[in-house]
N, C-alpha and C positions, 0 to 999 in steps of 0.2 A: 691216555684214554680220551677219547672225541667224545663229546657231547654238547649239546644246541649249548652250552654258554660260550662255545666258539664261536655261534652267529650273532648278527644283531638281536637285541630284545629290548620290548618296549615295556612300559612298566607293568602292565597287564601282562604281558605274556605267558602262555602257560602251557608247557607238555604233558599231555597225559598218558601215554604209554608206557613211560618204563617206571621201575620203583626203585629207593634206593636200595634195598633187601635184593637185587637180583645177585641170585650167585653165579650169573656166568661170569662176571668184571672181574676182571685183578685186581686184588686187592691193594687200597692206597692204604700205605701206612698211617696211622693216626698221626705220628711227629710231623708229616708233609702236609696235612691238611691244614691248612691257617682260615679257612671260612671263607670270606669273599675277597678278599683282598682291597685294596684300594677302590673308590668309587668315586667318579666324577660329580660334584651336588645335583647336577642334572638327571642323572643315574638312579638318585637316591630315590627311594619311598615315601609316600606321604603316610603317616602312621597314625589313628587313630587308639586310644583306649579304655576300654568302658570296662569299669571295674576295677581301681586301680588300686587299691589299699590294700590289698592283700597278695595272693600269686602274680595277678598284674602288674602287683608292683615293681616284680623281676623278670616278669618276660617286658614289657615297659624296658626298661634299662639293659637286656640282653640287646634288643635290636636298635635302641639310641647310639650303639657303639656306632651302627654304619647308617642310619636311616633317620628321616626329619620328623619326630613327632611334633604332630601339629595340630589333638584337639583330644584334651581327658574329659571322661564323663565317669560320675560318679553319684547318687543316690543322696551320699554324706559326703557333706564338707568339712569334718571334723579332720581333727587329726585320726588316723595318718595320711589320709587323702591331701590335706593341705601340704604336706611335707611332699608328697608326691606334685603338685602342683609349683611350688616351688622349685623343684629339681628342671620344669621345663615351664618357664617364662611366656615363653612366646608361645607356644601350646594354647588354643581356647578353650575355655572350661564351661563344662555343661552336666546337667542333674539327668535330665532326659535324653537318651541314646535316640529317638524319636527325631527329637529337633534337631541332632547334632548332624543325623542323615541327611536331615529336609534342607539345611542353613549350608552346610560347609562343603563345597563341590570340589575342592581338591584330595578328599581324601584316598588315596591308592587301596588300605588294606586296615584292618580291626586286629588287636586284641580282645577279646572278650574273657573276663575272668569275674563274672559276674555269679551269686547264688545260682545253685543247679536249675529249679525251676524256671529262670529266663535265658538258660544259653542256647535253646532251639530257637525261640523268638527273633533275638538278636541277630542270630548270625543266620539264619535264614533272611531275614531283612538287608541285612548285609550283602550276600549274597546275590539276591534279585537284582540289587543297585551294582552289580558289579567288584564287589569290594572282595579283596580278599581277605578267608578268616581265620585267627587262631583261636582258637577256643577250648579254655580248662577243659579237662576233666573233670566228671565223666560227661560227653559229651552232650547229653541229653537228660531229661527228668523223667520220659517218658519211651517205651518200647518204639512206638507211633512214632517218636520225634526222631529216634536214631534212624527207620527208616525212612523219612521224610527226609533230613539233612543227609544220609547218604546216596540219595535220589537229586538231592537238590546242587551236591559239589559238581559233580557228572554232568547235568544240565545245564548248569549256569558257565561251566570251565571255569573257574577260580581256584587259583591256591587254598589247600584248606591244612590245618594239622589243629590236632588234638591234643591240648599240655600232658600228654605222660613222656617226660623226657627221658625216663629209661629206657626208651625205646633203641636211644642214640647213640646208647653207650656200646661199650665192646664188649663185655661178658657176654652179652645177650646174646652176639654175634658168634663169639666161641661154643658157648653153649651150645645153639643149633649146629654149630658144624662137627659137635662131640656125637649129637642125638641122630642125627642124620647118617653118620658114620658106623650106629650102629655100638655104641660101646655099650650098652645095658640090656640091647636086645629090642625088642618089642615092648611098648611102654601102655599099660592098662591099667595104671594108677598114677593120679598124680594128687596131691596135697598142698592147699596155700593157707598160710594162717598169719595173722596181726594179733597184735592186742590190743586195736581201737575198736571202740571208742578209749580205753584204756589206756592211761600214760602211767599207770602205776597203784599201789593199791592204796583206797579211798580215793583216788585222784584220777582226772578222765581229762580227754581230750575236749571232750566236749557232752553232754547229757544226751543219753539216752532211754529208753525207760522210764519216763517222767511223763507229770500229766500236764497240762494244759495251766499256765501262772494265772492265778484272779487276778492278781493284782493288774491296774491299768494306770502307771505312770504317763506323764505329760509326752508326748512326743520331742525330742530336742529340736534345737530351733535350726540347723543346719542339716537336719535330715529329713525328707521326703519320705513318710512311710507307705502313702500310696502306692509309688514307683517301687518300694521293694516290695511292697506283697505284690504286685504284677498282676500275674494270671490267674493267681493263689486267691482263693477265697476271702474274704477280707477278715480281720481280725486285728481286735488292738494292739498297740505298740508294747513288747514288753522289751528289754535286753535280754531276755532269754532265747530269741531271737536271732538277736544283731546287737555286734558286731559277731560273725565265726560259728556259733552255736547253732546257728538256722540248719546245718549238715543234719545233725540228729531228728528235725522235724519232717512227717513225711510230706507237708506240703511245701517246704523249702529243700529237703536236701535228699541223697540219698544213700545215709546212713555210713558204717562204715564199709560195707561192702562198696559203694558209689564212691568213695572217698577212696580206699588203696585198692581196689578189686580193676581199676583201670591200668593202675602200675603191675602189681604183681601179677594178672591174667594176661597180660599181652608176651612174654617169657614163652608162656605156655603152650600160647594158640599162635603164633609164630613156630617153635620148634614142632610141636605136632601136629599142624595144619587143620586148625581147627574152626567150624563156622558155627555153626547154628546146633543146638543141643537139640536131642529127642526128648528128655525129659527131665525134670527138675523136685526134687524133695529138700524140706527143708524142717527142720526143728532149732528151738528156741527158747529162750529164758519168756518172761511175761514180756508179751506185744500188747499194745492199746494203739488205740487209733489217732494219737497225737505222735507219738515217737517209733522210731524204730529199736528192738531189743537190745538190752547191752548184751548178748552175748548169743549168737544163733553158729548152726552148721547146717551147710549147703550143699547138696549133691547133685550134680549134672551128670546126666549120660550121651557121652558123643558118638556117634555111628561107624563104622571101619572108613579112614580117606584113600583111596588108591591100595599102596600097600601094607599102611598101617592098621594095625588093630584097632577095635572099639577100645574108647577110653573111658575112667571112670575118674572124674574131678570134683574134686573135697573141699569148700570153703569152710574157713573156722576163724570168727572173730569175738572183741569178747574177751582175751586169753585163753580161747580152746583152744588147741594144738592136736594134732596124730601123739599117738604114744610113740614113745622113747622105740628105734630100732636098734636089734643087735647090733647092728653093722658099725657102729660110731665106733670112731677112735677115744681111744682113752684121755678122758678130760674133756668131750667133745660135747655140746649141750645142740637139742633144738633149737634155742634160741625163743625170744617171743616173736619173731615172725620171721617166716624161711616157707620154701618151697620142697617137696619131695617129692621126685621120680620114682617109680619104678618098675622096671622092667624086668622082661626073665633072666637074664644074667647079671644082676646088679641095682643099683641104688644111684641116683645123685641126689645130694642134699644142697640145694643152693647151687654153687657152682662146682663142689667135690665128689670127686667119684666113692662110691663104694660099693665094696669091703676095699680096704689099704691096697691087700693081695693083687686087686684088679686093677686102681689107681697108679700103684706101680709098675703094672706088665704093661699100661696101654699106651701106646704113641700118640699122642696127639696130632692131627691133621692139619697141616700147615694151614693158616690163615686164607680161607679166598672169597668170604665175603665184605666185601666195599664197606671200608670203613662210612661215618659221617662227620660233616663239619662239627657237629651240635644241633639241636633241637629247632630251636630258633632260627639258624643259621638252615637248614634245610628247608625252612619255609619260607624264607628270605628269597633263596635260590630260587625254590619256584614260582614265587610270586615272578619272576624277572626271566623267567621261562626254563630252568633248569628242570630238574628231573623232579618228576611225584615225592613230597616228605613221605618221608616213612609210615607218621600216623597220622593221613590225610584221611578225610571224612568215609572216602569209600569203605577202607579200611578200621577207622574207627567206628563207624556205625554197628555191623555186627557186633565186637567184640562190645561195647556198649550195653546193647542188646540185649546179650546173653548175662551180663552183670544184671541189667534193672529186670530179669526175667525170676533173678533169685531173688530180689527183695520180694515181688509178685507174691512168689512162695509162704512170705510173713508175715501175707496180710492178716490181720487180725481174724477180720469177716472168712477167712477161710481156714485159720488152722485144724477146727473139729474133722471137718473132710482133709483134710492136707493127712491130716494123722494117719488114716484108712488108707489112703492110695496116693499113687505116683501124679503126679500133674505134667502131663502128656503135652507136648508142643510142636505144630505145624507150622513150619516155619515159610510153607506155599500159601496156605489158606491162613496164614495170620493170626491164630488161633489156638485155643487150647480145647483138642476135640474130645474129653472126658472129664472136663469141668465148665461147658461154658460160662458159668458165670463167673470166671475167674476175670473171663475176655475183658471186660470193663475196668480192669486196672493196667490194659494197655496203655490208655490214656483217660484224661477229662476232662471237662469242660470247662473252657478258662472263664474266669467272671467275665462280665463285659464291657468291651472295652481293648479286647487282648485277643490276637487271634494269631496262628501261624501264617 
């Protein structure tokens, strides 16, 4: 297979036309794919990353395999940041992503894997300066921001990908060529469920459902708390917070849907070609206006695509789940988090067909959509002119989107009306044209000091 990494490339360079999901290409075996292969240091990438103690810490280390990092930024100097620090020597270290931009002119391209609330900021800044960005999921804090950053990859041409690395993998790839081919039929229900904020019972990943700590311990002396509350309204330092727990607060995180709703909905809006929802309802354990619920269920409604049917998609987190279906093989569980298809001839669960009956009669369709190197490694590629990552900003933005459209749904200030009627979405006019006052939790206004 030909493509521009047959040409010369400069370190900017960037295609924007093809993706790597096209299923016209023959498919490349996953065992033949080895990533970039060898690279001249001339070749290589200047890598910058800000936010490095956590997810950064391993997208960081995925692209060290072939590329120069050469400036971490980080909020806290605590461990585990110092051990990150450590691992790259010659790397400069900086608190503010600000001065890192302003100060260090060789940098090629960003990780960003900073708190939800500042990863429009960042990588749109990034961005404008020409840099190319990766940035966690979910991609945005804000509806506003996923449309602005998928306005702003397009504009500016830079490499962009979004940390949900399932994207990369090969079920996901089977899967649409199972769904496509038509083995369940027409598909008008789907179902995605977790048990986060939940790691188990009395025990969580992280607090949700909680109010706001009195207490106001000292600030540590290695952490900036300025710089992490950002664009967030300001508020004392607690560790309730920070480190990790900021996810459950609505002005740092966004919740557990914003936390797995980027992994496990991309499956979905991939194989049924899915963009912009018509409508959205949502019910909930207690919401307050500090935290997101421990435990809500979500429902989007999606309009007919070409030949597909309207579809109707279920979030449940929490440990809600869909009830138990016939169709399960004997000994076979739900699981605490799995996905459900289903269509008029059938069922999938995850990756399995059902009833057995059907799973056995059906042939499976030989492989032909294009493998990927890896996650990392596909944005690598296009940083250096290869083909579009798979979840580059264009494509991340909706699906974004339509995740922070359901937290929208939780807000506190709107459950009473939420409970009466449907929360209607215009995804032309930007808008929710049967509740406008919902409109204002598209975005808000960052303290000052902070702007997009």
């Amino acid at each position: 297979m030909e493509n521009s990494a047959s040409k010369p490339m400069s370190r900017r360079g960037f295609v924007g036309n093809s993706t790597l999901a096209s299923a016209g290409f023959m498919i490349i075996p996953s065992h033949s794919v080895s990533g970039l292969g060898h690279i001249a240091p001339s070749d290589k990438l200047n890598v910058a990353g800000i936010g490095i103690a956590g997810m950064g810490k391993g997208n960081i280390a995925r692209v060290a395999k072939t590329e120069n990092i050469v400036a971490l930024c980080d909020i806290d100097w605590r461990e585990p940041a110092t051990n990150v620090f450590n691992t790259y020597p010659r790397a400069k270290k900086y608190k503010d992503y600000r001065l890192m931009l302003d100060n260090q002119k060789d940098i090629d391209a960003v990780i960003i894997a900073t708190p939800d609330h500042t990863h429009a900021m960042i990588s749109l800044e990034a961005m404008r300066r020409g840099k190319h960005a990766f940035t966690q999921k979910p991609l945005t804090h804000t509806v506003h921001e996923a449309r602005v950053l998928a306005k702003a990859a397009k504009e500016y041409k830079v490499a962009t990908q979004m940390g949900n690395q399932g994207q990369a993998g090969e079920p996901t790839r089977r899967l649409r060529e199972m769904i496509w081919d038509g083995v369940i039929g027409q598909i008008h229900q789907v179902h995605v469920w977790t048990d986060r904020p939940n790691r188990g019972f009395l025990d969580t990943y992280w607090p949700q459902g909680v109010a706001r700590p009195a207490e106001m311990p000292p600030v540590p002396q290695d952490l900036d708390w300025d710089l992490f509350v950002g664009p967030a309204p300001i508020r004392p330092y607690n560790p309730a917070y920070h480190p990790f727990n900021w996810r459950g607060w609505w002005d740092f995180g966004t919740g557990s849907l914003g936390d797995i709703g980027c992994h496990s909905l991309d499956p979905v809006f991939r194989a049924l070609k899915l963009k912009y929802p018509t409508s959205i309802q949502a019910v909930s354990t207690l919401v307050n206006l500090e935290t997101y619920p421990s435990g809500s269920m979500i429902k989007y409604e999606f309009p007919a695509r070409g030949n597909m049917a309207p579809v109707t998609l279920t979030w449940y987190d929490g440990g809600l789940r869909p009830m138990r279906i016939p169709e399960l093989d004997e000994g076979m569980q739900m699981g605490s988090g799995g996905t459900l298809y289903i269509g008029d001839k059938g069922k999938i669960l995850d990756d399995k067909i059902l009833p057995k009956s059907l799973r056995d009669s059906y042939q499976v369709p030989a492989p032909y959509l294009q493998a990927s190197p890896g996650h990392e490694e596909e944005w690598i590629s296009a940083c250096k002119g290869g083909l579009q990552a798979g979840s580059d900003f264009e494509w991340a933005g909706p699906l974004t989107e339509t995740v922070l459209l359901g937290n929208i749904a939780l807000r506190k200030e709107l459950k009473e009306k939420m409970s009466t009627q449907v929360l209607n979405w215009d995804p032309e006019k930007f808008s929710f044209p049967n509740l406008p006052e919902a409109d204002k939790f598209l975005h808000y206004e960052y303290r000052n000091g902070w702007s997009l």
